[in-house]
Structure formats: C-alpha cells, structure tokens
C-alpha positions in Angstrom: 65.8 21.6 95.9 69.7 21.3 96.7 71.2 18.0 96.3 72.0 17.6 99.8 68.2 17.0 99.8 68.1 14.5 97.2 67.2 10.9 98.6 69.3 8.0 96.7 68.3 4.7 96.6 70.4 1.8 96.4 68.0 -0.1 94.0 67.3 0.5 90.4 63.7 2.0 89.5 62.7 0.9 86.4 62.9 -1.8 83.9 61.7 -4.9 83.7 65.2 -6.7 83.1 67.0 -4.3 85.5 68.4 -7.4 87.8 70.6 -8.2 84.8 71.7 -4.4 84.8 75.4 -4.0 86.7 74.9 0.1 86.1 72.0 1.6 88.3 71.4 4.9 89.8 68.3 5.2 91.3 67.4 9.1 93.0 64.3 10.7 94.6 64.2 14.8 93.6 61.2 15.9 95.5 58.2 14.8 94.0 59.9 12.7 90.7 61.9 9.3 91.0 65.1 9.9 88.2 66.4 6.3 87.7 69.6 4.9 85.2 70.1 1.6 84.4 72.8 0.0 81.8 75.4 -2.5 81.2 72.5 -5.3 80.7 73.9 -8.6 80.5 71.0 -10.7 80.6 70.8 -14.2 81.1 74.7 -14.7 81.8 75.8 -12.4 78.4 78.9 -12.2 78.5 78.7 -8.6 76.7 76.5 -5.5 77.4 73.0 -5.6 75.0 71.3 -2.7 74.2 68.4 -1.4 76.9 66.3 0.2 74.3 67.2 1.3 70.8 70.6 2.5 69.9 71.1 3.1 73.7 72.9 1.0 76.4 72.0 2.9 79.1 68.9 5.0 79.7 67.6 7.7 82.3 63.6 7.9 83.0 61.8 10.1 85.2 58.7 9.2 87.1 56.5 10.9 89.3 56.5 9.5 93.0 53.3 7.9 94.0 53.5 6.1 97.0 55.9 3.4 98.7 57.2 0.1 96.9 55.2 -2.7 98.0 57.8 -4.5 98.5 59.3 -3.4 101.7 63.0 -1.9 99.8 62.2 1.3 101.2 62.1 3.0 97.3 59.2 5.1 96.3 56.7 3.3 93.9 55.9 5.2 91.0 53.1 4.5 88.0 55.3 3.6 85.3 54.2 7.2 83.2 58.1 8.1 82.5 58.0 11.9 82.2 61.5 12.5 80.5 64.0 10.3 79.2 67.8 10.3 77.9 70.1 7.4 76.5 73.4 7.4 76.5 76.4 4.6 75.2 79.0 4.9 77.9 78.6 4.6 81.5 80.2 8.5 82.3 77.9 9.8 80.0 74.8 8.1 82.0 76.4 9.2 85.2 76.5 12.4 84.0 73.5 12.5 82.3 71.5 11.2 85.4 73.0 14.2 87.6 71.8 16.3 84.8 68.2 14.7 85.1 68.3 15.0 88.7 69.3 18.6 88.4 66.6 19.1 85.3 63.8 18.0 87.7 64.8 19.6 91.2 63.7 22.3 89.7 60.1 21.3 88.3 56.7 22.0 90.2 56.2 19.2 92.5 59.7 18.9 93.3 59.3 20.8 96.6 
C-alpha cells in the first residue's frame, strides 16, 4: 500500500486523555489504524506531562474493526494496540508515526 492510499483522519485514535493532547496524528494503512498523540496538558497544564512512562508522545497501532460510533467518520478499533513507539520531541513522533505507517503498509491485512 502506497501512501497516496493512506486515509488520515483529523481526530486522534487512542487515549483516554487525548482531548488534552495539542499533538495528534491519526492514519488508516489498510487494515491497521496508526495513531500519535503528545504534548498532553491536561486539565489547563501549563507544561507538557508525560503520556506514558518516560515518553511524551506515543505511537499505537490497532487493527480496524468497524466504524466509530460516534458519527466522526474514524474507524473504531478494539483497543488490542499491535505495536507501539515513544518518542520526547514532537519531530521525532512525526517521524516516527510515518515510520509506523510505513512499518504496517506492508503487513498482511494491510491490503
């Protein structure tokens, strides 16, 4: 799969705090939902926390399963991440999520 024929979405696909997130990338590679989220500011922080350990920003992959439920248009998935990467600046999650996305284009299902 080329990435002229990846789908990106314009909502972030995972994490529970990921409307306190000002860093998302959110991209459908086939059969697999890639999705990066960072620069968490919860609650009005006035600095970036950590999304997970020793990592502000994180990539997950999911498999697809189905539409949101919610009407966005994104692809709902079961939550089962399937690969993962974190990163501490936001170029090296941008770059790391192209990576994913490239990484996955290429795995069974992805057709």
């Amino acid at each position: 799969m080329t990435p002229a024929e990846w789908q990106w979405y314009g909502l972030p696909g995972h994490f529970v705090g990921a409307r306190y997130c000002r860093f998302h990338l959110c991209t459908g590679v086939g059969g697999f939902l890639v999705s990066t989220v960072g620069s968490y500011r919860p609650n009005g922080a006035g600095v970036d926390i950590q999304v997970g350990a020793d990592r502000m920003y994180e990539t997950m992959v999911f498999r697809i399963d189905g539409t949101c439920d919610c009407g966005c248009g994104e692809p709902a998935h079961s939550g089962r991440e399937l690969d993962m990467d974190g990163y501490n600046d936001a170029k090296l999650a941008r770059e790391g999520h192209l990576a994913m996305c490239q990484k996955w284009s290429r795995k069974r299902g992805a057709a």
